[in-house]
C-alpha positions in Angstrom: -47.0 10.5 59.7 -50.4 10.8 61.7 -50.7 6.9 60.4 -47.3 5.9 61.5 -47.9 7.2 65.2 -51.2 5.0 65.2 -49.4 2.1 63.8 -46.3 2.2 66.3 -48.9 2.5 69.2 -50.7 -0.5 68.4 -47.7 -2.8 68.1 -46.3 -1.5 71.6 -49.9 -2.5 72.9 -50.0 -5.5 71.4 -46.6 -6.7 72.6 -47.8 -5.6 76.2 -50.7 -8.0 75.4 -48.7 -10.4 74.4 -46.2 -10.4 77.4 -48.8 -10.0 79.9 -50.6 -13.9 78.2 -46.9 -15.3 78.3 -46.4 -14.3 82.2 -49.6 -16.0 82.9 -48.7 -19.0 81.2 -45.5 -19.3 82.7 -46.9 -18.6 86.1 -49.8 -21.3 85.7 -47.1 -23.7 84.3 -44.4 -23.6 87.0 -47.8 -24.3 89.6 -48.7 -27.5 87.5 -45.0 -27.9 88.2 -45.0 -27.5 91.8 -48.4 -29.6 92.2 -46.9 -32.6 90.3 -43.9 -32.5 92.7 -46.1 -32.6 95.8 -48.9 -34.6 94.5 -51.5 -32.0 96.5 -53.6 -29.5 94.9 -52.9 -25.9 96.0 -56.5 -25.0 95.6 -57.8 -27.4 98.0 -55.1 -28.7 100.0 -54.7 -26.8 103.5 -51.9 -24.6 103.8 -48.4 -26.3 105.3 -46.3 -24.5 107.2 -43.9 -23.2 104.8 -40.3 -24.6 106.0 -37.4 -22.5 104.8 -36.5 -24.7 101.9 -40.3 -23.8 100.6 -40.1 -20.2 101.1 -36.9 -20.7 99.0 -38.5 -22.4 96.7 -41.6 -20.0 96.2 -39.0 -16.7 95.8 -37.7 -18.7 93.1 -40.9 -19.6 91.3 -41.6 -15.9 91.5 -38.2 -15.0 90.1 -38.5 -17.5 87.4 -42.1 -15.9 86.7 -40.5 -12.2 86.4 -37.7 -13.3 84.7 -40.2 -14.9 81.8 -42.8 -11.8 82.0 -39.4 -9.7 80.8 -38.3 -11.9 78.5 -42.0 -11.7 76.8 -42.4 -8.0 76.9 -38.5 -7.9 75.3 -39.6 -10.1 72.5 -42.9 -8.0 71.7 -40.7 -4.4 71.8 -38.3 -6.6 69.2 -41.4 -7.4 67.4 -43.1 -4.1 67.3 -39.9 -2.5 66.7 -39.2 -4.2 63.3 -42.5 -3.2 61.7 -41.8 0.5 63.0 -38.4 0.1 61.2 -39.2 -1.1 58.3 -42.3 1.6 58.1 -39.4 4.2 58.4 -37.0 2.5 55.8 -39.8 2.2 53.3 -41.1 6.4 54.1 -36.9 6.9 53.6 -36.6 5.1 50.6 -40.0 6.9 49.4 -39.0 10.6 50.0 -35.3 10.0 48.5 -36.5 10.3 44.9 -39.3 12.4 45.8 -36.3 14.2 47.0 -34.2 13.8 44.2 -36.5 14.7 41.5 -37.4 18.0 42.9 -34.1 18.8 42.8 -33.9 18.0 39.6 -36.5 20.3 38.7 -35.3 23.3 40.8 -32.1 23.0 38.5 -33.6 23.3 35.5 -35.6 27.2 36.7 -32.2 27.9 38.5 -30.7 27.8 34.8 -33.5 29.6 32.9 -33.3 32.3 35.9 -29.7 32.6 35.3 -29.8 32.6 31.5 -32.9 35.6 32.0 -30.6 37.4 34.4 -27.8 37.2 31.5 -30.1 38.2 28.9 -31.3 41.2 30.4 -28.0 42.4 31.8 -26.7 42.3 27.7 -29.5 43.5 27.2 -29.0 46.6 29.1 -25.0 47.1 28.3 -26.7 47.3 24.4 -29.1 50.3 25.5 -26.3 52.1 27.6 -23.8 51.9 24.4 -26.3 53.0 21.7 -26.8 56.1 24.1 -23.5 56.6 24.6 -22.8 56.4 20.4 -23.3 60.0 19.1 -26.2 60.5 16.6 -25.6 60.4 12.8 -26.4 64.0 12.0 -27.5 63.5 8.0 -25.6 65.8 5.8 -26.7 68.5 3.4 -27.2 66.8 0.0 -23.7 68.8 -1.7 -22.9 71.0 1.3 -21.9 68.6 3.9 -23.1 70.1 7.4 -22.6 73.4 6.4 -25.1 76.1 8.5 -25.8 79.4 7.0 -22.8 81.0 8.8 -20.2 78.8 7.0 -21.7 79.1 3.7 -22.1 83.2 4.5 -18.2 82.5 5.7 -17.5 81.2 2.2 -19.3 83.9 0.3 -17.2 87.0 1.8 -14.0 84.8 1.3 -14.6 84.9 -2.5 -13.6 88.3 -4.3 -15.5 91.0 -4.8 -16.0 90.9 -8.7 -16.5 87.2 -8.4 -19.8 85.8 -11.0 -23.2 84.7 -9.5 -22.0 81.2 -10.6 -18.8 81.4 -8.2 -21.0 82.8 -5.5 -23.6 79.5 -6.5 -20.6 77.1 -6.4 -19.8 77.9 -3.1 -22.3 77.2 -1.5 -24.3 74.5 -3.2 -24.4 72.4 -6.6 -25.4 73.2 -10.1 -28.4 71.0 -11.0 -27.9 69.5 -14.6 -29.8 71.0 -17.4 -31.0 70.0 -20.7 -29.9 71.0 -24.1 -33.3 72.0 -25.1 -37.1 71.5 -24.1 -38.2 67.8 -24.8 -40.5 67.9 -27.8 -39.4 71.1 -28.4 -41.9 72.6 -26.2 -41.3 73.5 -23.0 -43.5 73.9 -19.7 -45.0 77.3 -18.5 -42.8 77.9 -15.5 -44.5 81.0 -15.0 -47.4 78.9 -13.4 -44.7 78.7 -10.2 -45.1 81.2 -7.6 -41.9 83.3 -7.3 -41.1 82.3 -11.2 -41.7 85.1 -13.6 -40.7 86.0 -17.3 -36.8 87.1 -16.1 -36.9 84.0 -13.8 -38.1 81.7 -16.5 -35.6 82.8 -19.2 -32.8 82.8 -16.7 -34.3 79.1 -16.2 -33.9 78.2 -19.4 -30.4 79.2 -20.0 -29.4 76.7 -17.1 -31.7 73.9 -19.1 -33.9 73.8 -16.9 -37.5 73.8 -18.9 -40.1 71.7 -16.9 -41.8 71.2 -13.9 -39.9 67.7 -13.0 -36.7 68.9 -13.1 -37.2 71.5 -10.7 -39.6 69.2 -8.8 -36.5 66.9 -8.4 -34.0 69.8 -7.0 -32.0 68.4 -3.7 -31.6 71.2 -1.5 -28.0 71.8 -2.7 -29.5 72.5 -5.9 -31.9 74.9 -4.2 -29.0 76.7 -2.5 -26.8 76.9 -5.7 -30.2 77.8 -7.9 -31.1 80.6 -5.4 -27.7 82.2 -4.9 -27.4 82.4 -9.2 -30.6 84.3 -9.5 -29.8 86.6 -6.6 -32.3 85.8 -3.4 -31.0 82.7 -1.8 -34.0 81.2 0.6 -36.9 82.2 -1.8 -37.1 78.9 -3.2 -37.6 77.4 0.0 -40.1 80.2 1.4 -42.1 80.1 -1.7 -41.5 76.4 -2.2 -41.1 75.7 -5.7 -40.1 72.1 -5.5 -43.7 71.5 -4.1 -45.5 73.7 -6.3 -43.4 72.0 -8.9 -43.9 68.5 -8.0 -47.8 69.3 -8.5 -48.0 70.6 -11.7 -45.6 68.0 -13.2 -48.0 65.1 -11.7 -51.3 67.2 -13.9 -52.4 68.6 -10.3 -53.1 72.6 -10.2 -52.1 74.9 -7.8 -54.1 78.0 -6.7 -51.8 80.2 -8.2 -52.1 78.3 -11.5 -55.5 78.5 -12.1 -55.5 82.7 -11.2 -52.5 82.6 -14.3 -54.9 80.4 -16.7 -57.4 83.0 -16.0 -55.0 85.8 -16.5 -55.1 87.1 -13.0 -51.0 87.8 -12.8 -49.9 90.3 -15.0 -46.2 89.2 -14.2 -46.7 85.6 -15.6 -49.0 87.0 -18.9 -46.6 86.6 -21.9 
């Protein structure tokens, strides 16, 4: 722009120059003019009296002479003006793609704004309806969601002469047992805290002879296992599926090692 304004104001001189050399030639030419018609020289020649058709005459000269000077300083403004124009045509037809393209580019981040603002709003509307959802509570393995007070609820329902394994039933599952110890042998149960010789042969008559079944117990089997022998949450306090678990992977257990060495009386056979 600063360039421009320089440009414009050296064409506007220049056709001020150039008007300025055209009044002076005019001015010298129409005196050639009027020395040719009165075969004198101006210069040297002593002035007439000037009759009224002179005086005439002159005021025309110096019309004529005005008349040309504007006539030059109109056709320098043309001149200078048709650079000036055509500078601004060619800065116009410049910015127009400058334009153009950085619209172009604004349109592009107008869309990925738009497409971010849409992403996070989904976004959100998934977070609000997974809090609104409920949570899955995870059921009892056999006993549904049943708390202590339903199961206690289903105990007194039952009759009064009803069987340890009613009283089990109700309140958890039997665990499957085996017809006999594998190999014929089965494992020293007694080496389970909480498991002594009634335990063990009460045990047995439910198939169960060895660490890994008990280790693999769900907790409905732990409820119906505890409620059969008579002191339903002692498995879980003294946690035989742990102790269990041990043993059948080789591993000993405090209390094992005091019944190797003979330590519990209740366990010795």
């Amino acid at each position: 722009m600063f360039w421009l304004t320089i440009q414009t104001a050296l064409l506007i001189l220049a056709a001020f120059i150039l008007g300025a050399v055209l009044g002076c030639i005019a001015r010298q030419f129409f005196a050639n003019a009027r020395t040719r018609a009165t075969g004198t020289d101006p210069a040297r020649a002593a002035p007439a009296p000037m009759t009224a058709t002179a005086a005439a005459a002159r005021a025309a000269a110096r019309t004529t002479d005005a008349e040309a000077g504007a006539a030059g300083e109109v056709v320098a403004a043309d001149s200078g003006a048709a650079p000036a124009e055509k500078a601004e045509t060619a800065v116009t037809e410049v910015a127009a793609p400058v334009a153009a393209t950085a619209a172009g580019d604004a349109e592009p981040a107008g869309a990925e704004s738009a497409e971010a603002e849409t992403a996070a709003t989904e976004a959100e509307a998934t977070e609000a309806a997974a809090a609104s959802e409920p949570e899955a509570v995870p059921a009892a393995d056999g006993a549904g969601a049943d708390d202590e007070a339903t199961m206690a609820a289903r105990l007194a329902a039952l009759p009064q002469d009803a069987s340890p394994a009613e009283k089990a039933d109700a309140v958890g599952s039997r665990p499957v047992g085996l017809g006999a110890a594998r190999g014929g042998k089965a494992d020293d149960l007694k080496r389970i805290r909480g498991i002594g010789k009634v335990n063990e042969k009460k045990l047995g008559d439910l198939g169960v002879y060895h660490f890994d079944q008990i280790a693999a117990w769900t907790a409905a089997e732990v409820r119906w296992v505890g409620t059969f022998l008579s002191f339903a949450g002692r498995i879980e306090r003294e946690e035989w599926v742990a102790q269990a678990a041990r043993l059948a992977r080789g591993e000993e257990t405090d209390f094992s090692k005091r019944v190797d060495e003979g330590d519990v009386p209740s366990s010795k056979d």
